[in-house]
C-alpha positions as CSV (number, residue, x, y, z in Angstrom):
1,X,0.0,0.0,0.0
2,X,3.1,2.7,1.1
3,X,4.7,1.3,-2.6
4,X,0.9,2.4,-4.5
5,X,0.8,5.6,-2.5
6,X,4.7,6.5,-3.4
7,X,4.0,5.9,-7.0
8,X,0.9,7.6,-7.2
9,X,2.8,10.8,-5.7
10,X,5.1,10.5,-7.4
11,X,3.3,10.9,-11.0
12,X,1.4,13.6,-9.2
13,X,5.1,15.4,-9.3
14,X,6.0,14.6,-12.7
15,X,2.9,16.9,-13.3
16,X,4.5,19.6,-12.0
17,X,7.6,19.3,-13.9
18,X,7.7,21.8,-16.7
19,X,9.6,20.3,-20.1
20,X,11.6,21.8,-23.0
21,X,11.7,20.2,-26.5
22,X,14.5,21.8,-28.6
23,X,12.8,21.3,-32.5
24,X,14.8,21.2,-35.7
25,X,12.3,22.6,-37.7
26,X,13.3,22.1,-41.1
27,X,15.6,19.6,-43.0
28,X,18.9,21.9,-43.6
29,X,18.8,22.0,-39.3
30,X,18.0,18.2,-39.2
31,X,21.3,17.2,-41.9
32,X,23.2,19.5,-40.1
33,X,22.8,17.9,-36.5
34,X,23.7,14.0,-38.2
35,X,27.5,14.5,-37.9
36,X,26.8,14.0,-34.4
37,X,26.8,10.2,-33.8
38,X,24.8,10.6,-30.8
39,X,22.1,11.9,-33.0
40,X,20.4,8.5,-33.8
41,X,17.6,10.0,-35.9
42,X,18.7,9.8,-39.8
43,X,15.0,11.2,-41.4
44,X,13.7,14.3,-40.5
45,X,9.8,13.2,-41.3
46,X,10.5,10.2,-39.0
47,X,11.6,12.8,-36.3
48,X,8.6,15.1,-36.4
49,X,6.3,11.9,-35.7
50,X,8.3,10.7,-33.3
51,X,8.4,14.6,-31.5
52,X,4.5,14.9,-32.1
53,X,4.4,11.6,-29.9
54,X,6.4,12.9,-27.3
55,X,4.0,15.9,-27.0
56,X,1.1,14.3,-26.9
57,X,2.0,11.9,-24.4
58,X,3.3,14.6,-22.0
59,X,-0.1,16.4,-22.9
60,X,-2.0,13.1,-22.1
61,X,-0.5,12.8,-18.8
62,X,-1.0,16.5,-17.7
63,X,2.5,17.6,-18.3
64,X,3.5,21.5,-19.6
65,X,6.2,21.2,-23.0
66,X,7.5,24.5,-24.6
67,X,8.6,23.8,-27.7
68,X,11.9,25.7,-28.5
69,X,13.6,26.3,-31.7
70,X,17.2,24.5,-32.1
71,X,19.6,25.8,-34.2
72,X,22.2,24.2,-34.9
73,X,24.6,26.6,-35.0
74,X,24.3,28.2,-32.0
75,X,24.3,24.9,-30.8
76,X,27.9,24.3,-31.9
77,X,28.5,28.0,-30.1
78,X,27.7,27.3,-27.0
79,X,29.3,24.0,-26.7
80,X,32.2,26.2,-28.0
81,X,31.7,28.3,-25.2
82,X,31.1,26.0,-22.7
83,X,33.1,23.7,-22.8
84,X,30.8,21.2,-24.1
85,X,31.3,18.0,-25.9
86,X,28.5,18.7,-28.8
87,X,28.4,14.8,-29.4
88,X,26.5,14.3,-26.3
89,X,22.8,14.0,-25.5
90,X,23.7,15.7,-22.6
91,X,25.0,18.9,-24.1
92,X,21.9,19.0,-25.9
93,X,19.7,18.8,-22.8
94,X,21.9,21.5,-21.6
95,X,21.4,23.9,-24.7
96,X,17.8,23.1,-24.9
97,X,17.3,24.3,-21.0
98,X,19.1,27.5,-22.0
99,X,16.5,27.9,-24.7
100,X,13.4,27.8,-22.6
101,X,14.8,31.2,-21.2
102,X,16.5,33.2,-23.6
103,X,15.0,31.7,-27.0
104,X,12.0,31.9,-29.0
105,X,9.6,29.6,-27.4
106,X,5.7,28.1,-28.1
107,X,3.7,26.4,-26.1
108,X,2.1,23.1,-27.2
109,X,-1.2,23.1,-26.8
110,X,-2.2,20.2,-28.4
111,X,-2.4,21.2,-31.7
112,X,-0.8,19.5,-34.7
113,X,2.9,19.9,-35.1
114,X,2.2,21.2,-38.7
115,X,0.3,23.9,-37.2
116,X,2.8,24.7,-34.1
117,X,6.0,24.6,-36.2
118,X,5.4,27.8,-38.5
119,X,3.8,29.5,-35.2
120,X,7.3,28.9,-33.8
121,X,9.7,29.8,-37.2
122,X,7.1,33.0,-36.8
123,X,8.6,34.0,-33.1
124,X,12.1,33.1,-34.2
125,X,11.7,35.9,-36.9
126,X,9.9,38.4,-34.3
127,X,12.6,38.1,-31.4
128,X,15.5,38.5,-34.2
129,X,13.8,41.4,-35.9
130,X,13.9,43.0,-32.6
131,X,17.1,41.9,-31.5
132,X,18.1,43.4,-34.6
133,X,16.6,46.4,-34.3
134,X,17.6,47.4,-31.0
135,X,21.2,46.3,-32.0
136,X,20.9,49.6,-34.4
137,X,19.2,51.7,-32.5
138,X,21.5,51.3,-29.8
139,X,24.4,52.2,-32.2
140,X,23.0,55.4,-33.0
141,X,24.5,56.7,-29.9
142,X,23.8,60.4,-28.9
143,X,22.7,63.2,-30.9
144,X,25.6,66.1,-31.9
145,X,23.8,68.7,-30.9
146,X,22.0,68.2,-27.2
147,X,23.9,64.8,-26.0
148,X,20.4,63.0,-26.2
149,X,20.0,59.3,-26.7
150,X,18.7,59.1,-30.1
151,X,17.9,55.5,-29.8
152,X,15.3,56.3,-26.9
153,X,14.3,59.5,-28.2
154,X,12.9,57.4,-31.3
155,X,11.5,55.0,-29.2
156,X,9.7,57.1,-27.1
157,X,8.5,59.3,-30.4
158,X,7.6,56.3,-32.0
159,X,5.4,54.9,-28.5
160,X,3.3,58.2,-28.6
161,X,2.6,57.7,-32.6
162,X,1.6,53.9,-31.8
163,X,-0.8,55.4,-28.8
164,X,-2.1,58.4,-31.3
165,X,-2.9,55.7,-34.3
166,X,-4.8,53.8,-32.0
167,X,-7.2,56.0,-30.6
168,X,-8.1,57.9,-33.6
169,X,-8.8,54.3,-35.3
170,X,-12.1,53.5,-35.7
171,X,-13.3,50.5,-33.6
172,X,-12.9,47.4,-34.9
173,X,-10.0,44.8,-35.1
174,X,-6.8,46.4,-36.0
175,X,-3.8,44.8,-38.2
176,X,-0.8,47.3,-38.1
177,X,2.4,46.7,-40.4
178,X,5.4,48.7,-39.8
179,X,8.0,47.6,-42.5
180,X,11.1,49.4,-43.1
181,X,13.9,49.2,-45.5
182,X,17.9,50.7,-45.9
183,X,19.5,48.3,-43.5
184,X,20.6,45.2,-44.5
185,X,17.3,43.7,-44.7
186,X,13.9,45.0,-44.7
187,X,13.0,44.5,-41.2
188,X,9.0,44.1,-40.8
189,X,6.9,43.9,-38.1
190,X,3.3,43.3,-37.2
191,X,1.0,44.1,-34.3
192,X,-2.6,42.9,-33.8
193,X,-4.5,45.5,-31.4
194,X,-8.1,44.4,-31.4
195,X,-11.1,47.0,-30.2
196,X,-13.1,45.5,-27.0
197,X,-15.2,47.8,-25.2
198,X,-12.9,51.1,-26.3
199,X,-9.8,49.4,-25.3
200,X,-7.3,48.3,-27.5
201,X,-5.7,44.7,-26.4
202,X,-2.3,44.9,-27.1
203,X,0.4,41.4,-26.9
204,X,3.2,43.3,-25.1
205,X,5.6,41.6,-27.1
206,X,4.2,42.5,-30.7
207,X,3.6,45.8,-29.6
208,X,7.6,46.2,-28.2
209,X,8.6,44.6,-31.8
210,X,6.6,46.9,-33.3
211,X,7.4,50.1,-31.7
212,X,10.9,49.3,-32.2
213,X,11.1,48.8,-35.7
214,X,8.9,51.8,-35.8
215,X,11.4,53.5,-33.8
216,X,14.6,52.4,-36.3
217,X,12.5,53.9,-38.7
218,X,12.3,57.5,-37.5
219,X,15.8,57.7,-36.0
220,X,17.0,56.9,-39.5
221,X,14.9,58.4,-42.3
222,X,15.1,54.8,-44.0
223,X,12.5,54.1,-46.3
224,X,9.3,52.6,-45.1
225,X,5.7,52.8,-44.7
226,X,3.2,51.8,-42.1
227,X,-0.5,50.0,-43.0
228,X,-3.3,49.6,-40.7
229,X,-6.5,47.3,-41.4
230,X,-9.5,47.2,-39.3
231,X,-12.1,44.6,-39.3
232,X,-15.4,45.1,-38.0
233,X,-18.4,42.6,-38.8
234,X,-21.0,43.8,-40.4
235,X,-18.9,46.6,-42.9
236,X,-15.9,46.7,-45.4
237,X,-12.5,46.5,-44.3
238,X,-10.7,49.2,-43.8
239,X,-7.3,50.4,-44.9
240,X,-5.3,52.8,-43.9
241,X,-1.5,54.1,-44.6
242,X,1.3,56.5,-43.6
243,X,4.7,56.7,-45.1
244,X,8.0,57.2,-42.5
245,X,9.8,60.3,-42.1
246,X,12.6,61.4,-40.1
247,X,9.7,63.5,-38.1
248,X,7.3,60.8,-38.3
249,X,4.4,59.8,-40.1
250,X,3.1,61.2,-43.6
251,X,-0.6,60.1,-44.2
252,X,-1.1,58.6,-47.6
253,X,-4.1,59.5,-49.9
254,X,-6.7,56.9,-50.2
255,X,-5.5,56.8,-53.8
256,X,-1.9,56.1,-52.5
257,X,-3.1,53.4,-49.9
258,X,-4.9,52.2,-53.2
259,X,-2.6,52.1,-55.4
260,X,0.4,50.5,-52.7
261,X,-2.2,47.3,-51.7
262,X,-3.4,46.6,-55.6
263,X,0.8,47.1,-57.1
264,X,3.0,43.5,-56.5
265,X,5.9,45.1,-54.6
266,X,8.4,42.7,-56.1
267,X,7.0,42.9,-59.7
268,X,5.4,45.7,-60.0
269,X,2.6,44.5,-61.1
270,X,-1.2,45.2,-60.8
271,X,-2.9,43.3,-58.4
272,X,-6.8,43.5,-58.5
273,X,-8.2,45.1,-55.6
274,X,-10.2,42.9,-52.7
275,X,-13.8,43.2,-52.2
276,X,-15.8,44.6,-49.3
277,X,-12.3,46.7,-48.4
278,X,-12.2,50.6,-48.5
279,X,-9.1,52.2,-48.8
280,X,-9.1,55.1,-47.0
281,X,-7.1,58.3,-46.2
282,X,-5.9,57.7,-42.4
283,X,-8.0,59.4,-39.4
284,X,-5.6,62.7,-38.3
285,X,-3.3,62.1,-35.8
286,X,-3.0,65.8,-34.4
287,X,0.8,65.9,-35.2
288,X,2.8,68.8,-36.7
289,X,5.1,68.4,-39.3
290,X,8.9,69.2,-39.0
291,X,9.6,72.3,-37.6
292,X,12.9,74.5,-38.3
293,X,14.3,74.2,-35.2
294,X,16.4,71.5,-33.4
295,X,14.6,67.8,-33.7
296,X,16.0,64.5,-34.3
């Protein structure tokens, strides 16, 4: 009877034991981890089942997994720095653990590993867009002129734009897109801020993605543009758009919100417009344009 009741709390604890599974989403990752010979898996499709498994037993028996995305790469750096031997389960376990707190994470859910592993490549590219960002902004040290931080001056111009967009929107669900170009890449970012009871919902992490890239955008002058969409049930869609300046943000005709969502941006193209959608010139913000004296 003491043996029953030691077993029976002891699967109570494994409950409360909250797991990490580090995922090699895609085959390049998967090829890439075979020169380890403690790897023992040699097809990728064989892996996924065999992860999907593992997920839905833990799920079956009331256990927590986050899902964390293992790249093999970094992998091999911080065995490097370490001390690690990569060829070892254990080094993976190690890596994995460092993952749940520092790298993009999902949880499962239950849902199908088809539909968890874009969800997770999706937070990969959020947390490195913002790394990114911040990395530039950061480097844009302190303005000639006054000494002030231009990096948190853009930040905290672009936060007051973010609050002014939304509560001049109409209600409704909001999709915002901030995407902006000159660095290296064009660095995008998107921020869902849906309308319940005159109160917009924001994720803080979207919204700190976005308000950064948004940020890079104004501290540089770069090229870019920002598109908002709100859905309400019941009407059309409807579009709105602003182009990036150095001061901040230029409101687009409807013709020029128009003509941007119906042109292919790699082609050039025409692209027929939606149905139900209105593209519309953007509600005023209430914000002056550059003035002649000192600004960043």
């Amino acid at each position: 009877m003491a043996y029953t009741d030691h077993r029976t709390l002891r699967r109570v604890l494994r409950r409360e034991i909250v797991g990490t599974i580090g995922l090699l989403t895609d085959d390049h990752d998967f090829r890439a981890m075979r020169r380890y010979d403690s790897f023992v898996f040699d097809d990728h499709t064989t892996y996924l089942k065999h992860v999907e498994a593992v997920l839905r037993t833990r799920a079956l028996q009331g256990s927590h997994t986050t899902v964390a995305l293992f790249d093999p790469e970094d992998y091999a750096d911080f065995c490097a720095k370490t001390g690690l031997d990569p060829d070892s389960h254990t080094s993976r376990t190690r890596f994995t653990a460092a993952l749940a707190s520092t790298g993009p994470t999902v949880p499962y859910e239950g849902q199908p590993l088809a539909d968890l592993l874009p969800t997770l490549v999706d937070e990969a590219v959020r947390q490195a867009t913002w790394e990114y960002a911040t990395m530039l902004l950061a480097r844009l040290g302190a303005c000639a002129s006054c000494g002030e931080d231009l990096g948190r001056a853009a930040f905290a111009r672009a936060s007051h734009l973010l609050v002014r967009i939304l509560d001049t929107a109409p209600p409704g669900d909001r999709h915002l897109v901030c995407s902006v170009s000159g660095t290296a890449e064009t660095l995008v970012a998107v921020l869902h801020a849906d309308d319940t009871a005159g109160r917009s919902e924001l994720d803080e992490a979207e919204a700190l993605e976005f308000t950064t890239v948004l940020a890079l955008g104004l501290a540089t002058g770069s090229p870019g543009g920002l598109v908002m969409r709100i859905s309400k049930p019941g009407t059309p869609d409807r579009v709105h758009g602003w182009r990036l300046r150095a001061y901040g943000l230029d409101p687009l005709t409807a013709g020029e919100v128009f003509d941007a969502y119906c042109t292919d941006a790699e082609s050039g193209d025409l692209i027929p417009p939606e149905s139900n959608v209105d593209y519309c010139a953007p509600p005023d913000l209430g914000e002056e344009g550059p003035s002649p004296a000192h600004h960043h």
